[in-house]
Each structure stands twice: as C-alpha cells, then as structure tokens.
N, CA, C and O of each residue as an XYZ file, in Angstrom:
368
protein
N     229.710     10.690    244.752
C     229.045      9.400    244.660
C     228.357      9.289    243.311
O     228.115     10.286    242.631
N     227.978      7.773    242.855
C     227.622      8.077    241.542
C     226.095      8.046    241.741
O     225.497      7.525    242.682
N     225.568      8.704    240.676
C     224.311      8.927    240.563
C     223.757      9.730    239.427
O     224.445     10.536    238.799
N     221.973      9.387    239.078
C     221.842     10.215    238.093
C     221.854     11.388    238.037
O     221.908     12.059    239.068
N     221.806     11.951    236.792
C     221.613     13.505    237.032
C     220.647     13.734    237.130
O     219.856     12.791    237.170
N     220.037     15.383    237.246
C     218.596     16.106    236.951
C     219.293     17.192    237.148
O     218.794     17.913    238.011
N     220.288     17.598    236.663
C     220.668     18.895    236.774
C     220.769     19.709    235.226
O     221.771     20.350    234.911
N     219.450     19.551    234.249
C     219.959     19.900    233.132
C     219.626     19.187    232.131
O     218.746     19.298    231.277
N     220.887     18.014    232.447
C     220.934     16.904    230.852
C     220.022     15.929    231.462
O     219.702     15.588    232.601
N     219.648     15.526    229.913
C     218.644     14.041    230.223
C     218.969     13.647    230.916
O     220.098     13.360    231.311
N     217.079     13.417    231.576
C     217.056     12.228    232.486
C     217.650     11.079    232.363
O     217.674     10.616    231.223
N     218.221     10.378    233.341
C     218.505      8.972    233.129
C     220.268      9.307    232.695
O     220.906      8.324    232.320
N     220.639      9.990    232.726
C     222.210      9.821    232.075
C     222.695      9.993    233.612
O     222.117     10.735    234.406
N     223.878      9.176    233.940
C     224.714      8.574    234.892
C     225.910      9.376    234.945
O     226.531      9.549    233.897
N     226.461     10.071    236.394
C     227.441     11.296    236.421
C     228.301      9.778    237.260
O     227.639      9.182    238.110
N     229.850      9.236    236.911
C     230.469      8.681    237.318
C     232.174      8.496    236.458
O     232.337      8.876    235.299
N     233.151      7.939    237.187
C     234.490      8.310    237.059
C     235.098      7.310    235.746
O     234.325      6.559    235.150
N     236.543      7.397    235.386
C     237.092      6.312    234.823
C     238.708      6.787    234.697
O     239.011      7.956    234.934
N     239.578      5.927    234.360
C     240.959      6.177    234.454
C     241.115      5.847    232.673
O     242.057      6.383    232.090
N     240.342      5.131    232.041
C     240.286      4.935    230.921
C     241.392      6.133    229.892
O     241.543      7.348    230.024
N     241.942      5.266    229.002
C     243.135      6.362    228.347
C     242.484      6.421    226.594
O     242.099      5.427    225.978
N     242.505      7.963    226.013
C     241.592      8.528    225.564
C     242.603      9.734    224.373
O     242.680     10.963    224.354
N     243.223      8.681    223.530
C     244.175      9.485    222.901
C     243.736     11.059    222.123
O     244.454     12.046    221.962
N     242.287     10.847    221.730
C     241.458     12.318    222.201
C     241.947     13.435    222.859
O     242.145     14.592    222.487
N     242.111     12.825    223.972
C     242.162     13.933    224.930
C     244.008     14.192    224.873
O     244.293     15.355    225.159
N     244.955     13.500    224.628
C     246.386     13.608    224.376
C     246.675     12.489    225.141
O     247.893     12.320    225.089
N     246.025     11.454    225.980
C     246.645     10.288    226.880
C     247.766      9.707    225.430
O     247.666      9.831    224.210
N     248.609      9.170    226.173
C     249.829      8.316    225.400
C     249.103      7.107    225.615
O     248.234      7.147    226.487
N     249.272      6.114    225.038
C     249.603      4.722    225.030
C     250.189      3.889    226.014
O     251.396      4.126    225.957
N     249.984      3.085    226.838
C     250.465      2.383    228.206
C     250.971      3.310    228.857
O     252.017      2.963    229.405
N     250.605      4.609    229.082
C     250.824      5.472    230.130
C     249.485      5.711    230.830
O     248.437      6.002    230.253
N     249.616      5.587    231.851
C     248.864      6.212    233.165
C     248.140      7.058    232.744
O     248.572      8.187    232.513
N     246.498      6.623    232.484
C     245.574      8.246    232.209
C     245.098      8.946    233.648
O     245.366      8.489    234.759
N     244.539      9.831    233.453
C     244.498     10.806    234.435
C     242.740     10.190    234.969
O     242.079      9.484    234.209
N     242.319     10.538    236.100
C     240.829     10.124    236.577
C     240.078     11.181    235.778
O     240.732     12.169    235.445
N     238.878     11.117    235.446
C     238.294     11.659    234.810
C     236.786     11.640    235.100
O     236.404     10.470    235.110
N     236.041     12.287    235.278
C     234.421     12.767    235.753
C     233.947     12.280    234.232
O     234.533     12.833    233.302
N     233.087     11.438    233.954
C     232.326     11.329    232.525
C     230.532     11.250    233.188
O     230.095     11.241    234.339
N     229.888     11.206    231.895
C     228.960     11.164    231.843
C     228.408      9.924    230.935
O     228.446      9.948    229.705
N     227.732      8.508    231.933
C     227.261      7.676    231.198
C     226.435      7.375    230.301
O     225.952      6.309    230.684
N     225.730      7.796    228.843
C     224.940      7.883    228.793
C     224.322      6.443    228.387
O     223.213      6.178    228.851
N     224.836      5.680    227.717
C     223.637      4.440    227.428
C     224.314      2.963    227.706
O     225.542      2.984    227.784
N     223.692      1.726    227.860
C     224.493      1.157    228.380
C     223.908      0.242    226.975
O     222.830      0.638    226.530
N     224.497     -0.829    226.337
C     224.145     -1.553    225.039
C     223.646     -2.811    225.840
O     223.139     -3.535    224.983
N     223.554     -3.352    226.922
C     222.719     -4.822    227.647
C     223.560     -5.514    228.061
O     223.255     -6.284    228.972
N     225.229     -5.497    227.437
C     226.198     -6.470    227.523
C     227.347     -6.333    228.081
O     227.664     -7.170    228.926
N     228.298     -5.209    227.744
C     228.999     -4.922    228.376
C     229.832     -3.136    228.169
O     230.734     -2.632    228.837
N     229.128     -2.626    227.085
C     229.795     -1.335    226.301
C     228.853     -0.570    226.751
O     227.708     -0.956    226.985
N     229.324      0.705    226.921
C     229.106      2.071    227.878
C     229.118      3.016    226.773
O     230.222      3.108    226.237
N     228.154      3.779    226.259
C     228.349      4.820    225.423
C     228.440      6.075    226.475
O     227.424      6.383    227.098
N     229.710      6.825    226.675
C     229.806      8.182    227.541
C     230.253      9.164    226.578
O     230.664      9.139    225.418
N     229.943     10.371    227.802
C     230.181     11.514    227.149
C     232.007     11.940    228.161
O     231.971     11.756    229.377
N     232.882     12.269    227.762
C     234.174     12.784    228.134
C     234.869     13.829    227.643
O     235.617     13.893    226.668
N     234.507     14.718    228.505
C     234.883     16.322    227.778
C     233.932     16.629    226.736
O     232.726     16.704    226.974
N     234.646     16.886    225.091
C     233.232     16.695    223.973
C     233.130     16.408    223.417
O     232.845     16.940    222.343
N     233.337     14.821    223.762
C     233.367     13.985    222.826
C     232.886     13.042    223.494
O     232.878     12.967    224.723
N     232.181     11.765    222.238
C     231.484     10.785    223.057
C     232.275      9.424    222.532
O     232.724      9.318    221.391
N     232.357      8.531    223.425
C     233.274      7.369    223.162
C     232.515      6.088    223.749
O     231.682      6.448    224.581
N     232.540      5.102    223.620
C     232.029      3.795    223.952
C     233.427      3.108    224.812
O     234.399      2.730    224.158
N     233.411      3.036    225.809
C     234.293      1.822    226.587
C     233.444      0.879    227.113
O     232.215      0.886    227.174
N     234.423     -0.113    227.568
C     233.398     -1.193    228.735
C     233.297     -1.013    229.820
O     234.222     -0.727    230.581
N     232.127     -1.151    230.107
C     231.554     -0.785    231.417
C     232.452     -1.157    233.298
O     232.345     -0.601    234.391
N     233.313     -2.426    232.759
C     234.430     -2.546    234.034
C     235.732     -1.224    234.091
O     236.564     -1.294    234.995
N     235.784     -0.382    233.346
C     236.383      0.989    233.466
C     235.813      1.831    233.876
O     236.444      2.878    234.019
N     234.011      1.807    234.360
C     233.611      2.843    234.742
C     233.378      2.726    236.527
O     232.788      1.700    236.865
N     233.644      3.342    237.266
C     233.816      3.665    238.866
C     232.718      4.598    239.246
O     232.174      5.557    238.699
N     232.586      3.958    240.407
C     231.071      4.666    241.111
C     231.990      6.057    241.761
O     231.351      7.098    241.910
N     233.689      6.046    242.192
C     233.735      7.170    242.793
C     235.212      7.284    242.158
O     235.801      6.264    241.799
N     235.830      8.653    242.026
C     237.061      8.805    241.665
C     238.132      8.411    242.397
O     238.517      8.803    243.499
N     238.721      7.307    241.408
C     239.852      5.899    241.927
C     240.416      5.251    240.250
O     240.009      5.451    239.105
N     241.455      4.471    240.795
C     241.417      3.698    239.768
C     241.183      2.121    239.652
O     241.081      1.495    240.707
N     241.104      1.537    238.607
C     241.002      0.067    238.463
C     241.637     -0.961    239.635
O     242.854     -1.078    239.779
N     240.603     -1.733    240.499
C     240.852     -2.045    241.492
C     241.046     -1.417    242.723
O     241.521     -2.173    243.570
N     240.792     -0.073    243.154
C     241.241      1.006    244.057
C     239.568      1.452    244.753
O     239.232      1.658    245.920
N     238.828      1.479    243.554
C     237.083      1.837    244.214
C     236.190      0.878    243.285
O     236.426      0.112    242.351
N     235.316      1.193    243.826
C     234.075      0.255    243.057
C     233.605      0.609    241.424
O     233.502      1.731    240.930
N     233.365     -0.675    240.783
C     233.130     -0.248    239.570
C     231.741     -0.273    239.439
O     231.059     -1.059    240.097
N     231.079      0.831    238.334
C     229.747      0.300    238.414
C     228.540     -0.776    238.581
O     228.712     -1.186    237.433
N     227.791     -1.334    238.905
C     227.142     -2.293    238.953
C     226.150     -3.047    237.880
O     225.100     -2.442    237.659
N     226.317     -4.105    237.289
C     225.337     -4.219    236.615
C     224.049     -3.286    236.892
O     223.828     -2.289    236.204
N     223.027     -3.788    238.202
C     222.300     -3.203    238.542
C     221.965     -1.841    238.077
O     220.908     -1.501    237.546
N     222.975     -1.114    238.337
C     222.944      0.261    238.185
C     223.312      0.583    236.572
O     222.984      1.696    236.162
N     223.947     -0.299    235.680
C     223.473     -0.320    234.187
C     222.123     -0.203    233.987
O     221.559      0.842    233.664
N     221.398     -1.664    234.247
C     220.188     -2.322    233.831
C     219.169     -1.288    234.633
O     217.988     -1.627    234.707
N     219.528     -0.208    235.154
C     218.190      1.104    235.656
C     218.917      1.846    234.549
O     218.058      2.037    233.687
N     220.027      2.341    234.156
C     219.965      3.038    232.895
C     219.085      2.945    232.021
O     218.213      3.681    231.559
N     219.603      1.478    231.794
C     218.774      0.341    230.230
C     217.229      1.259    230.454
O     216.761      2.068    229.653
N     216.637      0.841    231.794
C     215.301      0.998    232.015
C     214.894      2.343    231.645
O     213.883      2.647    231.012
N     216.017      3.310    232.224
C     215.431      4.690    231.852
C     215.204      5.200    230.773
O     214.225      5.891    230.491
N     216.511      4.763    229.754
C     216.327      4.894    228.081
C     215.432      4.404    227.445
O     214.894      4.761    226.397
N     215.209      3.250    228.341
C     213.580      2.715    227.285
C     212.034      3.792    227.344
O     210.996      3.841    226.684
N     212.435      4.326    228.172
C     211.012      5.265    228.650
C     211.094      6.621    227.670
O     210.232      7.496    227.753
C-alpha cells in the first residue's frame, strides 16, 4: 500500500509504484516497461513528480504514479490529496 516512509530516508518521501519506461534503466521505446517500486520524493504543485528509481532520480507526471503495483488504468493512481501532504511535508 502506498505510504510514507520512516524507515531511514526523509521524512515525508512517498514509497509507491509506476510502469513508467526509463531508457536508464534499458526500457526500449513503446515497449512495455516493467512495474517498478520508486520512491516519491517532491511533488512541484502541478503535475511533475520528482522520484527516486533505482539510482537515479527522474521527474515524471504524477498520473504514472500508482498507490499499488499495477499498471495504467489496472490500480489507483496517486491522489492529488496525497501529493498536496507531500507539498506540506517538504515545506516543514
């Protein structure tokens, strides 16, 4: 389930999924990426997700990121809501 961490890494950073393709990592181009465990860390107010994936950090939009491992249209995607408590936590 998604949720923050406290296991470690900053407070306030968001443990949740994405299918997102990440030529980084070797994904091809209009091929099928694999599900992937990331780490959310900041959300910009609008719609871009700065995460951490493997070790490297990448910015996607936030409708690629999933509260549980699925793909696009298959499980829930994050919630604003649950951005805008990020937003909140980074401000602190």
């Amino acid at each position: 389930m998604f949720s923050y961490t406290g296991d470690g890494k900053k407070e306030g950073y968001m443990q949740a999924w994405t299918d997102y393709p990440f030529t980084r990592l070797g994904d091809a181009p209009n091929i099928e990426a694999p599900v992937r465990r990331i780490t959310v860390k900041s959300y910009d107010g609008d719609k871009y997700c700065r995460i951490r994936v493997g070790r490297f950090s990448e910015e996607i939009k936030a409708g690629y990121i999933y509260q549980t491992p699925g793909r696009l249209g298959e499980v829930p995607p994050i919630t604003r809501a649950q951005l805008v408590a990020l937003k909140l936590k980074e401000s602190r």
